[in-house]
C-alpha positions as CSV (number, residue, x, y, z in Angstrom):
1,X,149.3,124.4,-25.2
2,X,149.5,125.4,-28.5
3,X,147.3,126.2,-32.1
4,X,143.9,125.1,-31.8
5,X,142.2,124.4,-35.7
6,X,138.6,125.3,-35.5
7,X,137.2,122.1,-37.4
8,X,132.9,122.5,-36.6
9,X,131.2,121.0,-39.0
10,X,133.8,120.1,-41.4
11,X,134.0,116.4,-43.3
12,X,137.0,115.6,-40.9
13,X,136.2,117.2,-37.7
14,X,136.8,115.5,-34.7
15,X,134.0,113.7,-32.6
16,X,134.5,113.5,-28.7
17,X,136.8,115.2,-26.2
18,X,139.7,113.3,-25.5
19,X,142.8,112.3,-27.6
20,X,146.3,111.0,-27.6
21,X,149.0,110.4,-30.4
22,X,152.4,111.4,-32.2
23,X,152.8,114.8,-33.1
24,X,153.3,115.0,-37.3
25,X,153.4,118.8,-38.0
26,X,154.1,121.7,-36.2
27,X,152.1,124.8,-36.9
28,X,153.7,128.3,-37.3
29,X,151.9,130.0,-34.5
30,X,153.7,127.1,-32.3
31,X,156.3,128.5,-30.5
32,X,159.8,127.7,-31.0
33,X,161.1,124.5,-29.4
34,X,157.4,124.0,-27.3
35,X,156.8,121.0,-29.3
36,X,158.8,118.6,-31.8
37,X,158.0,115.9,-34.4
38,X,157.3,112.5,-33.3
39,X,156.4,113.5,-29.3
40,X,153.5,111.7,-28.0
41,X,150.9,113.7,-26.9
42,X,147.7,113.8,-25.4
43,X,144.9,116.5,-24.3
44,X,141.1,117.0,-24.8
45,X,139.3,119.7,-26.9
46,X,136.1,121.1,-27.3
47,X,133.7,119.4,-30.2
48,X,135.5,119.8,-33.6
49,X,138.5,121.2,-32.0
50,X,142.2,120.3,-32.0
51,X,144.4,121.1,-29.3
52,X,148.5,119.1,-28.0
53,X,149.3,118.9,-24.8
54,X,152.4,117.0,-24.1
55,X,152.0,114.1,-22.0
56,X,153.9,110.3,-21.3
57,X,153.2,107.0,-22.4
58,X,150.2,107.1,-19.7
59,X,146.4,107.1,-20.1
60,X,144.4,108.7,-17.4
61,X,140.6,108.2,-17.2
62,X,138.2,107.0,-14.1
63,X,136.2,103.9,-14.6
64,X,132.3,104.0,-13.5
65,X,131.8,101.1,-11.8
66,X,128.8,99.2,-11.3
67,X,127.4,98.2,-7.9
68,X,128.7,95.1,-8.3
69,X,132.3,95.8,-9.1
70,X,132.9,98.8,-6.5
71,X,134.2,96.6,-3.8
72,X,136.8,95.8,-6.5
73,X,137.5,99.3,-7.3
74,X,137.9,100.5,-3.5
75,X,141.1,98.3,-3.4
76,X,141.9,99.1,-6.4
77,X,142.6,102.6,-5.0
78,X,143.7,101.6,-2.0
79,X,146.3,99.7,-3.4
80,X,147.5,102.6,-5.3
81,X,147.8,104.5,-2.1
82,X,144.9,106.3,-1.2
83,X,144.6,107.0,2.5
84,X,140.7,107.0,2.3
85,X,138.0,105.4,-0.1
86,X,134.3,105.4,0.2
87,X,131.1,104.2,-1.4
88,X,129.0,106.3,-3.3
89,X,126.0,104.3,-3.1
90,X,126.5,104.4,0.9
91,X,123.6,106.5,2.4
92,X,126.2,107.7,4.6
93,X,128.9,108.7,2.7
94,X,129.1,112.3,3.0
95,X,128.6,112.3,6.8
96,X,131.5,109.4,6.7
97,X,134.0,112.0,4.0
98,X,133.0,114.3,7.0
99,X,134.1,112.3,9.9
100,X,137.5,110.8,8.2
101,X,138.9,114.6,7.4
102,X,137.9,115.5,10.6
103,X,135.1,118.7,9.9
104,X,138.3,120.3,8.0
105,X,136.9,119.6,4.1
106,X,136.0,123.0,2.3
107,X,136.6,122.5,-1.0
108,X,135.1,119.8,-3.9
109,X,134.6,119.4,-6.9
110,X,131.3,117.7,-8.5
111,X,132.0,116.2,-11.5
112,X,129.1,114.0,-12.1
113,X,126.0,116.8,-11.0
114,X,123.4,114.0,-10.7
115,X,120.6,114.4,-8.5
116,X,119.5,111.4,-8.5
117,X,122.2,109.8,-7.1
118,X,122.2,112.9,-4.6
119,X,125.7,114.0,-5.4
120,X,124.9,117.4,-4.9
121,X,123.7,116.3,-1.1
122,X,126.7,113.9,-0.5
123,X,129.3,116.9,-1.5
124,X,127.4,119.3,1.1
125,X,127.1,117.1,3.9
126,X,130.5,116.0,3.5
127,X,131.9,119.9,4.0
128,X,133.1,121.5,6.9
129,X,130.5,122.9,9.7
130,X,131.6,126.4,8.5
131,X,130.9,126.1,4.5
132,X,132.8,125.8,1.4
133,X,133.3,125.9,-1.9
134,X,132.0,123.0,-4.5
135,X,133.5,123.3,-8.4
136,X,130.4,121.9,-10.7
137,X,130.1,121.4,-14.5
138,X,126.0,121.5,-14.6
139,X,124.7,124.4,-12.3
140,X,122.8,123.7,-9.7
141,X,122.5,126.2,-6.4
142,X,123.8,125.9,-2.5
143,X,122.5,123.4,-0.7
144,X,123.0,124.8,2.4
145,X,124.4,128.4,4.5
146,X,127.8,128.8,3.3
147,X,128.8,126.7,0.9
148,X,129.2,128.4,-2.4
149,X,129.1,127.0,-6.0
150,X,130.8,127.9,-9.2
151,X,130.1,126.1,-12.6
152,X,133.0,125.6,-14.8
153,X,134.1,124.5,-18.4
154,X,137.8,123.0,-19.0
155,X,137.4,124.1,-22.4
156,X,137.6,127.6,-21.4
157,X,141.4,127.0,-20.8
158,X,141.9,125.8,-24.6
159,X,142.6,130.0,-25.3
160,X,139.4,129.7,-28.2
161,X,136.0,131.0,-28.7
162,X,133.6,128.1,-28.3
163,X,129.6,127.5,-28.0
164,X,127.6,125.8,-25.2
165,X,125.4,126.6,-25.9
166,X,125.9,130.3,-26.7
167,X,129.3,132.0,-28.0
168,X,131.9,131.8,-24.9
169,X,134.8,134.2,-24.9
170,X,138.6,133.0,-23.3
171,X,140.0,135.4,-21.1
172,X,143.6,136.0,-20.2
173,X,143.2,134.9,-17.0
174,X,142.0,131.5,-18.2
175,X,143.9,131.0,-20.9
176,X,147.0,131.1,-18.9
177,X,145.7,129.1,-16.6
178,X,145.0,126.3,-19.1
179,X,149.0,126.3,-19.9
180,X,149.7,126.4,-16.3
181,X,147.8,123.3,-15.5
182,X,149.1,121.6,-18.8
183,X,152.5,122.2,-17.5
184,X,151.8,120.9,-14.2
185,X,150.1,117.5,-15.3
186,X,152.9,117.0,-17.9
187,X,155.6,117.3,-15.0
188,X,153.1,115.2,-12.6
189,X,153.1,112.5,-15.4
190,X,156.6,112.6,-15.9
191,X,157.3,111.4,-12.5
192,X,156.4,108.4,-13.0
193,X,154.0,108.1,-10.3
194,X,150.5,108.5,-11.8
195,X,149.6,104.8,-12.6
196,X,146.7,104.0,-15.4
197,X,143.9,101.7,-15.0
198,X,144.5,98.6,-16.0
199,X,143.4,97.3,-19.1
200,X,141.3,95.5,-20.9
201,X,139.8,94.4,-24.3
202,X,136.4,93.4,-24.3
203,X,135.6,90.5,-26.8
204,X,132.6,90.6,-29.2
205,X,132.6,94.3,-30.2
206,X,129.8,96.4,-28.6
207,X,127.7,93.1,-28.1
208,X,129.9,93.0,-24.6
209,X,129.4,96.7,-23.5
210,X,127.0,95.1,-20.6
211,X,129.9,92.9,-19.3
212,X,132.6,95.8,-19.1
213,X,130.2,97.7,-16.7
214,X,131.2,95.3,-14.4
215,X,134.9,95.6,-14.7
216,X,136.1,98.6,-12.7
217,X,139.1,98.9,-15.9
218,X,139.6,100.6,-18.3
219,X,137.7,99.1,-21.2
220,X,138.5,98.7,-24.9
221,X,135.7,97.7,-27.2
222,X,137.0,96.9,-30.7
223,X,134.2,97.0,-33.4
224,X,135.5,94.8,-36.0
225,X,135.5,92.0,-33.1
226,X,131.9,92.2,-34.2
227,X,132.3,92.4,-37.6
């Protein structure tokens, strides 16, 4: 990880979280030999912000599939070698997470905090008879005795100050985390094994938005197809 530019509000700040590309100019806070001219890299900031994190020619991100396209997604990921998969829009889901790992499953992550479609409910059921632990990014409380949760930002690992809303301070402790787990996923990537979605370019510009919904890739919508 290295020099984040604090861009908020500027003329040529940068709008959204996620970003890949080639690396032009090295800062002098960069470390020596951490980075070099003309590496691809990829890494998500906060608002404004810039950030590298070194990555391969690889694009992770998780398609949200419509009801229509999930059978296609569950082999999708079975394909890919995933010893489980389940439905989300099954009623039974969590009890069924619960049954497959055997009443073993104490720690989760809920990284879409809606409660409409219950996923607060699903995560609890589908934890072991003694509790756990469930990671969140919109708090909500424990659903039940013994399972704990603890809200979270990924931006807190970028090493900057940031607002959200509020002033939030970095820490040491997270800060080294963040380049922890950027070394880790650059190492992960660069074994080859993580495979992308596959992809796909969706004619017509924005006008087809409705019809990538039902794709379970990962969709590209070029404006000027519109144009």
């Amino acid at each position: 990880m290295v020099s984040i530019a604090f861009a908020s509000g500027t003329s040529f700040g940068v709008l959204g979280c996620d970003y890949a590309g080639v690396v032009k100019e090295i800062g002098v806070d960069v470390p020596a030999r951490l980075r070099s001219i003309g590496e691809r890299v990829g890494g998500f900031v906060h608002a404004s912000e810039c950030v590298l994190v070194p990555r391969n020619d690889l694009e992770l991100t998780i398609p949200v599939p419509s009801s229509s396209a999930l059978p296609k997604c569950l082999r999708s990921v079975k394909s890919l070698g995933a010893d489980e998969v389940f439905d989300y829009n099954d009623p039974d889901v969590g009890k069924k997470i619960k049954e497959a790992t055997g009443g073993t499953l104490k720690h989760a992550i809920d990284r879409i905090v809606e409660a409409a479609k219950g996923t607060p409910d699903i995560i609890s059921a589908a934890l072991s008879d003694e509790g756990g632990h469930i990671a969140i990014i919109l708090r909500y409380g424990s659903l039940r005795p013994g399972v704990t949760t603890q809200m979270t930002l990924a931006y807190k690992l970028l090493g900057r100050s940031f607002e959200f809303p509020g002033q939030r301070m970095p820490t040491e402790e997270t800060t080294k985390r963040g380049k922890d787990f950027a070394k880790l996923i650059t190492d992960i990537l660069a074994t080859g094994k993580v495979k992308p979605n596959p992809l796909l370019v969706m004619p017509k510009g924005l006008a087809s938005v409705s019809d990538g919904l039902s794709q379970g890739q990962k969709i590209t919508h070029r404006i000027f197809d519109a144009l």
